[in-house]
VEXDREN-2710 file (C-alpha; in Angstrom, 1 decimal):
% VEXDREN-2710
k/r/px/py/pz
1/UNK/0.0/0.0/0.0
2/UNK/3.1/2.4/0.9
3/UNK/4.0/2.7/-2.5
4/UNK/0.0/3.8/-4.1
5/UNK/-0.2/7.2/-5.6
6/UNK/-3.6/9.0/-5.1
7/UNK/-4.9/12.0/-7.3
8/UNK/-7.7/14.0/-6.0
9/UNK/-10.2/15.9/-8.6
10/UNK/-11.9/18.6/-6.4
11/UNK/-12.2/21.9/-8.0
12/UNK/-13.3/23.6/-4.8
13/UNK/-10.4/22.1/-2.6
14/UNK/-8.7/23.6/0.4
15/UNK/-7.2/23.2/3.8
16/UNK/-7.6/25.0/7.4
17/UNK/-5.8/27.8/6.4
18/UNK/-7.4/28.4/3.2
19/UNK/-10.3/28.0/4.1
20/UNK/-13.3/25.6/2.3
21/UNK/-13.4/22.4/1.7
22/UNK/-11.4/20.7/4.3
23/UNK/-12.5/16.6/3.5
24/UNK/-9.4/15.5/0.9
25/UNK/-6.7/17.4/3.1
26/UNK/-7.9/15.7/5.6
27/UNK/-7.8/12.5/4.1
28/UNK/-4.5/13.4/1.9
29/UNK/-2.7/14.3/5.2
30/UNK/-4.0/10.3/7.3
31/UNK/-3.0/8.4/4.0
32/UNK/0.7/10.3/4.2
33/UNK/1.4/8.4/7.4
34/UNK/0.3/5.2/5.6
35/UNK/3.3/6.4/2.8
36/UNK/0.5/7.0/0.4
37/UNK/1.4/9.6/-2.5
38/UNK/-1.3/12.3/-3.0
39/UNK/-1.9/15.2/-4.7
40/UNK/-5.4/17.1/-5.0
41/UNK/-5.9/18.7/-8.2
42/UNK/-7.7/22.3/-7.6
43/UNK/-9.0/25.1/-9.1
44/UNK/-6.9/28.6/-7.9
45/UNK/-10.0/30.3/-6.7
46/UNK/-13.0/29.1/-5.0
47/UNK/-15.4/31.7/-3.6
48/UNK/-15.6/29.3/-0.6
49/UNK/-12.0/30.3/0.5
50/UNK/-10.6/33.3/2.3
51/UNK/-7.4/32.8/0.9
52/UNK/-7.0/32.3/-2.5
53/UNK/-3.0/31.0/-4.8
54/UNK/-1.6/33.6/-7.1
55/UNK/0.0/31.1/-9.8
56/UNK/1.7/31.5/-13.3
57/UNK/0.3/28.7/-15.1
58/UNK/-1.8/25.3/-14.6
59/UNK/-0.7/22.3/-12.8
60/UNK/1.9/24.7/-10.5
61/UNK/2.0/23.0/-7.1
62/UNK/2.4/24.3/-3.6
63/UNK/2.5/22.5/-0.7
64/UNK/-0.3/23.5/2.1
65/UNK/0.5/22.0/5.4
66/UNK/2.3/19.0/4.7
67/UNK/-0.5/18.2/1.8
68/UNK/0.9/18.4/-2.1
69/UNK/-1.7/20.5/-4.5
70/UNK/-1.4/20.9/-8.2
71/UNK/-3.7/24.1/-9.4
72/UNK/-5.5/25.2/-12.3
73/UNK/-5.6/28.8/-12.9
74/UNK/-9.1/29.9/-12.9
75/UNK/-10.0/33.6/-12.8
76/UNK/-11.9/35.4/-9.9
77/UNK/-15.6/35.2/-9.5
78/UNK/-18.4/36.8/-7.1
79/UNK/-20.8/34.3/-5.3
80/UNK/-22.8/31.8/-6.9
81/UNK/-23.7/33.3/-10.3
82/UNK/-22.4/32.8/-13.8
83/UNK/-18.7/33.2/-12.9
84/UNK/-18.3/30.2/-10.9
85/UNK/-20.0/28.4/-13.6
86/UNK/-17.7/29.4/-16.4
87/UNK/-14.9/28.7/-13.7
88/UNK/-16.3/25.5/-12.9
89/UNK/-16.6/24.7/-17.0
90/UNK/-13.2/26.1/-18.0
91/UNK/-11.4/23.9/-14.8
92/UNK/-13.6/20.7/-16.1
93/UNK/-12.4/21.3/-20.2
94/UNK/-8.4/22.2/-19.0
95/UNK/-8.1/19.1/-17.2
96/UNK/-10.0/16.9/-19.8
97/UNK/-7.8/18.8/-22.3
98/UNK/-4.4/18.1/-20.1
99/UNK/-5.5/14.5/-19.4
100/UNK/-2.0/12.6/-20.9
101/UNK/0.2/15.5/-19.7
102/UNK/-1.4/14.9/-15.7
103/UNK/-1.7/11.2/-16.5
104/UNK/1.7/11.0/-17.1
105/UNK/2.9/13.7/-14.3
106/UNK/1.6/12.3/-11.8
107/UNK/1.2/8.1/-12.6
108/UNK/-1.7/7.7/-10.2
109/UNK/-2.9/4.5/-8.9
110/UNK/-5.8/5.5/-7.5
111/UNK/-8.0/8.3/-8.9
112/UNK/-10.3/10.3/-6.7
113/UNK/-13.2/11.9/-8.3
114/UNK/-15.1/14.3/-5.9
115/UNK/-16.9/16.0/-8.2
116/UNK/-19.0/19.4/-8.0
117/UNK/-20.5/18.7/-10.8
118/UNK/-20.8/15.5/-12.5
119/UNK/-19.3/16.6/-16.1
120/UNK/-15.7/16.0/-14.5
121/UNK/-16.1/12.6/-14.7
122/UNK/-15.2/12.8/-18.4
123/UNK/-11.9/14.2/-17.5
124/UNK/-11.7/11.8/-14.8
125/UNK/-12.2/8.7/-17.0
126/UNK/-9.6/10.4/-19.6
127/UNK/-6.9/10.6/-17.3
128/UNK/-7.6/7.3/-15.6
129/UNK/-7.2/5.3/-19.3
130/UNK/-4.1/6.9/-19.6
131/UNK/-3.0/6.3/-16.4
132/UNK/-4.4/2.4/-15.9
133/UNK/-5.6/4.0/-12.6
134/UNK/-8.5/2.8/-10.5
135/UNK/-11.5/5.2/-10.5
136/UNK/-13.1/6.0/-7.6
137/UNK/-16.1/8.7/-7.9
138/UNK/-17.1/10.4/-4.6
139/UNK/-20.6/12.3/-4.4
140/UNK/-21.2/14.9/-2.0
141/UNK/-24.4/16.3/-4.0
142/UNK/-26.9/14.8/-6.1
143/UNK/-26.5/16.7/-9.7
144/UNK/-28.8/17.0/-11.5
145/UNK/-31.7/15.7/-8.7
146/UNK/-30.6/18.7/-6.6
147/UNK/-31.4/21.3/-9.1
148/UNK/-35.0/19.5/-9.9
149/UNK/-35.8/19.3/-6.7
150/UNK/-34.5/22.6/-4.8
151/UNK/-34.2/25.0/-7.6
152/UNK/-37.4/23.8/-9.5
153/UNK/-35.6/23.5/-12.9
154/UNK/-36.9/20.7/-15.5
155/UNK/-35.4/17.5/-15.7
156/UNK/-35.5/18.5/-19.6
157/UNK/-33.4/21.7/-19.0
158/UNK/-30.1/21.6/-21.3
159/UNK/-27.9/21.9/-18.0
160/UNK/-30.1/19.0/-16.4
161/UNK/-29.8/16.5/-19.3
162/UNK/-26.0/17.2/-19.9
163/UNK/-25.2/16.2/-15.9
164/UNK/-27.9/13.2/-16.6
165/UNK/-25.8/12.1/-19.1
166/UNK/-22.8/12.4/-17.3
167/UNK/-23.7/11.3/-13.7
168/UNK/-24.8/7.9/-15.8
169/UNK/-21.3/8.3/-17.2
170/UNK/-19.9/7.9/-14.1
171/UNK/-22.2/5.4/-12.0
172/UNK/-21.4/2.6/-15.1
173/UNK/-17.6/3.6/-15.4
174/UNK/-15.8/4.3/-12.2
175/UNK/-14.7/1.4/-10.2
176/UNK/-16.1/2.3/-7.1
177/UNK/-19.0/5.2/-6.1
178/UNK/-18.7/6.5/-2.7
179/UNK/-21.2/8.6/-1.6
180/UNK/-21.3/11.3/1.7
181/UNK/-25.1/10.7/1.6
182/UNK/-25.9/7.0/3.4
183/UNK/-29.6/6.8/1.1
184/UNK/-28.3/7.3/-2.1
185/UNK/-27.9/3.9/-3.2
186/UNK/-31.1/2.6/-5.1
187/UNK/-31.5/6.0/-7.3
188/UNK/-27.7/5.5/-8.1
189/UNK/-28.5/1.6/-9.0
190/UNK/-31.9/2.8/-10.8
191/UNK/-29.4/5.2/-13.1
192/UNK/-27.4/2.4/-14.2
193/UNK/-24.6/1.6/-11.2
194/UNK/-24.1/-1.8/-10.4
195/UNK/-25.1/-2.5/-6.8
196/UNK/-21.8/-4.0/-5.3
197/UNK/-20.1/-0.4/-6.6
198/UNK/-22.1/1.7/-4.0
199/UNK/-19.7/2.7/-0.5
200/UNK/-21.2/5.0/1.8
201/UNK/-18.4/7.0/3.8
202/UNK/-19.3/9.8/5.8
203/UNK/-17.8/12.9/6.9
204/UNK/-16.3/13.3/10.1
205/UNK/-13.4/15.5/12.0
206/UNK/-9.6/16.0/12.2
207/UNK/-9.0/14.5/15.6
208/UNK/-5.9/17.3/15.4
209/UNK/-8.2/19.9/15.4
210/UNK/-9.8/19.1/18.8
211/UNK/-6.3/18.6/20.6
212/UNK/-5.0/21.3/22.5
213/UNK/-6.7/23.9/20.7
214/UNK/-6.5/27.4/21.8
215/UNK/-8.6/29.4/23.8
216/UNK/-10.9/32.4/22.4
217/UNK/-10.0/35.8/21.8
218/UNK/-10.2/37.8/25.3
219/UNK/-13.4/40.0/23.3
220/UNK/-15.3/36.7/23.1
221/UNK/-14.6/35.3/26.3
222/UNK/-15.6/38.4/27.2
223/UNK/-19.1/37.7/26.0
224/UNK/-19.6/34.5/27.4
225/UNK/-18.9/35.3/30.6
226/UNK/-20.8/37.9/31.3
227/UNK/-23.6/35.8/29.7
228/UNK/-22.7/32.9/32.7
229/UNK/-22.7/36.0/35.1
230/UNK/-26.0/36.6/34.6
231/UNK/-27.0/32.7/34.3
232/UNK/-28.3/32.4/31.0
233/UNK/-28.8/29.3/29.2
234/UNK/-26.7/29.5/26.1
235/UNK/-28.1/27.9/22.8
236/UNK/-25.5/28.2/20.3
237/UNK/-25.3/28.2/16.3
238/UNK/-21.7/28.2/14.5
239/UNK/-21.8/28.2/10.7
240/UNK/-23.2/30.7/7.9
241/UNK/-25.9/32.8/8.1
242/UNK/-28.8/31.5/5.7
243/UNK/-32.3/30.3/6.5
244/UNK/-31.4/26.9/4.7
245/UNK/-30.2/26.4/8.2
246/UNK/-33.7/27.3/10.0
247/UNK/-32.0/30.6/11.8
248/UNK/-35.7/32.0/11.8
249/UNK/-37.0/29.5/13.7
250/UNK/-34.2/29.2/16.6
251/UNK/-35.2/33.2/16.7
252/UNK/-39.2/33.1/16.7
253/UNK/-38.8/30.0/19.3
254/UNK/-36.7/32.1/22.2
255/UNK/-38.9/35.1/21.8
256/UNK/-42.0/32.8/21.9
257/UNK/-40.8/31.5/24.9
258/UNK/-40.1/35.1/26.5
259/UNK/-37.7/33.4/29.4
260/UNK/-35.1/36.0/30.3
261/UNK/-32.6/33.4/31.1
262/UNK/-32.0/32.1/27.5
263/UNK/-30.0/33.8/24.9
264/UNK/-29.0/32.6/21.6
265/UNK/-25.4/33.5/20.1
266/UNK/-24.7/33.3/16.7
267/UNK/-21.4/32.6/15.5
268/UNK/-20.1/33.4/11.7
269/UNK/-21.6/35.2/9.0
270/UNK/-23.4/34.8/5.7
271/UNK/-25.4/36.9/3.1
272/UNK/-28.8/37.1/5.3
273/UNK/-27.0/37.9/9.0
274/UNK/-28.4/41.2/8.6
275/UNK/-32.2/40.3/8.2
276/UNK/-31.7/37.9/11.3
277/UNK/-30.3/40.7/13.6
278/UNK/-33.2/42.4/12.4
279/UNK/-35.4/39.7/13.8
280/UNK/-33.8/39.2/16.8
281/UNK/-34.9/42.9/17.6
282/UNK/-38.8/42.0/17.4
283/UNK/-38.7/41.2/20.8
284/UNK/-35.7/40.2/23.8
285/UNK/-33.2/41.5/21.9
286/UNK/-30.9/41.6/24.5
287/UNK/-31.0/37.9/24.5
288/UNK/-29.5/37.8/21.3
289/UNK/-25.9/37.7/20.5
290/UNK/-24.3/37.8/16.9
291/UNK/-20.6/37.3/16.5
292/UNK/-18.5/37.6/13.4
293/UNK/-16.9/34.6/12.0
294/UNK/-13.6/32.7/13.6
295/UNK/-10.8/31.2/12.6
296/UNK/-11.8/27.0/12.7
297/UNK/-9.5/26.5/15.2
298/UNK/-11.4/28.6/17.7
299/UNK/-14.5/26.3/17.4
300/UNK/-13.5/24.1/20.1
301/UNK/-13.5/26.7/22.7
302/UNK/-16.4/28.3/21.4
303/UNK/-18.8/25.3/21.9
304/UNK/-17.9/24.0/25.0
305/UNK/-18.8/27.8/26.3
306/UNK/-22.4/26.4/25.0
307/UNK/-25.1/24.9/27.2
308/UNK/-26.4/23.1/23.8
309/UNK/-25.5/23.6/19.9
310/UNK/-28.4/24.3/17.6
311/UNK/-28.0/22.3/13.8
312/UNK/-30.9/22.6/11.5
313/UNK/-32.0/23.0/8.0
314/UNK/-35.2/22.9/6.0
315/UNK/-37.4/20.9/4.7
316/UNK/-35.6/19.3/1.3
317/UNK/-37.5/16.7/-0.7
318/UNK/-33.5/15.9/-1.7
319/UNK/-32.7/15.1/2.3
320/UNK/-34.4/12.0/1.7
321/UNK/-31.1/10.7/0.7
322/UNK/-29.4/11.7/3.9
323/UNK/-27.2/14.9/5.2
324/UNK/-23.7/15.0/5.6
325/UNK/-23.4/18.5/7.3
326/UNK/-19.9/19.2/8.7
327/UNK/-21.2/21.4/11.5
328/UNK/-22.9/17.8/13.1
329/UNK/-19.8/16.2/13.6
330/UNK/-18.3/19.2/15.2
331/UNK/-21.1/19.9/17.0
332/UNK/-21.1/16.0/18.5
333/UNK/-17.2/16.2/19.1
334/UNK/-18.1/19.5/20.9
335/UNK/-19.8/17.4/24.0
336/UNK/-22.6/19.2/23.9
337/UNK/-26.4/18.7/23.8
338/UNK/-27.6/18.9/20.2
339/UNK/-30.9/21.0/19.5
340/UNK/-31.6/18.9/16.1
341/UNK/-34.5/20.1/13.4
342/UNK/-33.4/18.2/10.0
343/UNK/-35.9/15.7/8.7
344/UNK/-33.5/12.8/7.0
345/UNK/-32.9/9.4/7.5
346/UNK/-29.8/9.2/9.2
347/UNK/-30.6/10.9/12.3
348/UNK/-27.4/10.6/14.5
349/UNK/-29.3/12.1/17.7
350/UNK/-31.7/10.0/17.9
351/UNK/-29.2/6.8/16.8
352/UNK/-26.6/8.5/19.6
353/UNK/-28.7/9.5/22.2
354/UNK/-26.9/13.1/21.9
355/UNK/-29.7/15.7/22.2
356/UNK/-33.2/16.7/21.2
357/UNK/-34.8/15.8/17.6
358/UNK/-37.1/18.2/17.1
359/UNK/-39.7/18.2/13.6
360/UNK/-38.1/21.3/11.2
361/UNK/-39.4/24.3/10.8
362/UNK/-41.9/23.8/13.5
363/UNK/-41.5/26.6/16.0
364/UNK/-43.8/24.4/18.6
365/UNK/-41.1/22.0/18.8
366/UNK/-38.8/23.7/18.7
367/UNK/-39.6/25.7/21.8
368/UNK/-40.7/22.4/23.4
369/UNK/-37.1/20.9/22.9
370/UNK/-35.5/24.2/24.3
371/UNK/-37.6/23.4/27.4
372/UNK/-36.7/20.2/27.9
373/UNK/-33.1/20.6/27.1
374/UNK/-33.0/23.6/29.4
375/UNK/-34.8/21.7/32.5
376/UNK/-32.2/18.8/32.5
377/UNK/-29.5/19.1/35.6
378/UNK/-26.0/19.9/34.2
379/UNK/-25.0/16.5/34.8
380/UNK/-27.6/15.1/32.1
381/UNK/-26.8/17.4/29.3
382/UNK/-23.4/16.4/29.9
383/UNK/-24.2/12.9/29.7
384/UNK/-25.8/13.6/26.0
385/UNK/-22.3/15.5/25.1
386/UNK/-20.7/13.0/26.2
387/UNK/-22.6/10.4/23.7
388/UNK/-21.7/12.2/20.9
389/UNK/-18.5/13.1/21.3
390/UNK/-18.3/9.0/21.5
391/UNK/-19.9/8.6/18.7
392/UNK/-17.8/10.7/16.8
393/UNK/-14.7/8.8/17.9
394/UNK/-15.4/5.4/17.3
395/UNK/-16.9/6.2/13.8
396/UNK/-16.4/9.7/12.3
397/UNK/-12.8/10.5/12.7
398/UNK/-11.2/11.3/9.1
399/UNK/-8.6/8.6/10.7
400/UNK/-11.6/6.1/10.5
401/UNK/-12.7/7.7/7.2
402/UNK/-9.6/7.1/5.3
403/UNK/-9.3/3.3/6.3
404/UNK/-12.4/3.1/4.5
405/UNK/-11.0/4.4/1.8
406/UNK/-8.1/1.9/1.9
407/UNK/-10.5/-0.7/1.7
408/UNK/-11.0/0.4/-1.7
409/UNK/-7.8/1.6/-3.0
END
């Protein structure tokens, strides 16, 4: 196994210092101790990192923490609009076009497909033929399902067909399809994939991440305790600011409830953080605190200044294939009570016995599980932590995750 050479195709890839998405230097960085050889194949900017490489030309590298990346150059873009399509596009043609020249750079064994949009497969499959490599396609969205089902379009839209025809390119030709999302399997097999192809592996955490990690800015602290001064019952949210995460709800529940001794702190930011402050000043708005975003390293700290950690997110007719949100694994590693609103399968509170599971979007129950998690003695919301944090351990470590991923390679 020591001698394997992994490639990574992820045109959003990062690292903890770039910022977004964390999963394949995660993964890059446990398979390094195993002498494995990988590099992750990025695009130069993603609008999901705060830092972003200045390079000269494509396939430059740059090491980032102990992790190898090779980048395509891809021009700037604002949010989600046109621009990160035509990035997306151009980074999906270069390396389709550059197929021998990486096949032949970098001799993989293994190739990693993780995809953010199902036309990279082609590229994928190009440079695995010239490479004899083993294909491995990961999916962390369902394309084109998503767009039908959240975004309304047609199944007979000309972007919907093309990632049809390609996400059936990938499910008959890759080697192996791992999925983030535990539910996926029968629509994958009912688009052509053979059944024994289907691996669900999940997300997890960087054990590193949670070992002595440093303590808050004194200006937070700050906050916290004078919040504990006045014996308030902190429910806490950490993540960005949208209402795909059910902010509104969290807000309506604590000023339905109209109990002095709760406060709500928000943590991060996002494009509608302004219309939430907004709400928050309906009614107790002193019981509402909004912070600005942290450095991940600070999350540790942060959460275990909580009394219980809020994860939630609309309904979705797509959820029906499972969630694989980050913030739940760090939220269980955090040791404390989980308020939980997501309705999906795979419901690790209930499964763990780490919290409340509320119904979404329901402010009723919501307020009902803020009672009940507020009523238990210290000692029994630590027990709950406790249980996830366990969970966590024994099966959502990315050290876990990438003997999985062994398995396969």
């Amino acid at each position: 196994m020591s001698d394997k050479k992994v490639l990574i195709i992820n045109f959003y890839a990062g690292s903890p210092s770039y910022g977004m998405v964390f999963r394949h230097h995660y993964l890059a960085k446990e398979w390094a101790k195993r002498g494995i050889d990988t590099t992750i194949l990025a695009s130069s900017f993603s609008h999901l990192r705060k830092v972003n490489v200045e390079i000269d030309h494509d396939l430059q590298e740059t090491e980032v923490e102990g992790v190898r990346f090779s980048w395509i150059k891809e021009n700037s873009y604002v949010g989600n609009g046109l621009g990160r399509f035509r990035a997306m596009m151009d980074y999906s043609w270069k390396i389709r076009r550059m197929a021998r020249e990486i096949a032949e750079k970098y001799r993989p064994d293994v190739i990693l497909a993780s995809c953010t949009n199902p036309i990279d497969t082609y590229a994928a499959q190009k440079i695995a033929r010239f490479s004899g490599a083993k294909l491995i396609h990961e999916v962390r969205d369902l394309w084109p399902l998503t767009l039908e089902l959240m975004y309304g379009f047609s199944k007979f839209h000309p972007l919907c067909v093309a990632m049809q025809a390609a996400e059936n390119s990938f499910l008959k030709h890759s080697d192996y399809v791992v999925s983030v999302l535990p539910n996926a399997r029968d629509y994958m097999v009912s688009h052509g994939m053979a059944p024994e192809k289907f691996r669900f592996i999940p997300n997890g955490i960087s054990e590193d991440e949670w070992k002595d990690t440093p303590d808050v800015p004194e200006d937070i602290a700050g906050v916290f305790r004078d919040l504990k001064d006045q014996g308030k019952f902190i429910i806490g949210f950490m993540g960005s600011h949208t209402d795909s995460y059910s902010l509104s709800y969290l807000i309506d529940a604590v000023q339905k409830l109209g109990d002095p001794g709760i406060a709500a702190v928000f943590v991060g930011g996002g494009r509608e953080k302004a219309r939430f402050i907004e709400l928050s000043k309906r009614s107790m708005a002193e019981n509402f605190i909004f912070l600005d975003p942290v450095e991940k390293k600070y999350i540790p700290s942060i959460a275990a200044r909580m009394d219980a950690l809020y994860v939630a997110g609309k309904r979705q007719n797509i959820f029906k294939y499972g969630v694989a949100m980050n913030k739940m694994f760090d939220s269980m590693m955090a040791g404390r009570p989980i308020l939980y609103a997501i309705d999906a399968p795979n419901n690790y509170i209930v499964e763990y016995d780490c919290g409340i599971s509320c119904e979404p979007e329901n402010t009723e129950a919501l307020m009902d599980g803020i009672r009940k998690l507020r009523g238990m003695t210290e000692s029994e919301r630590d027990r709950l932590g406790q249980n996830g944090r366990r969970a966590v351990q024994e099966h959502f470590t990315y050290r876990t995750i990438a003997e999985q991923f062994l398995e396969l390679f």
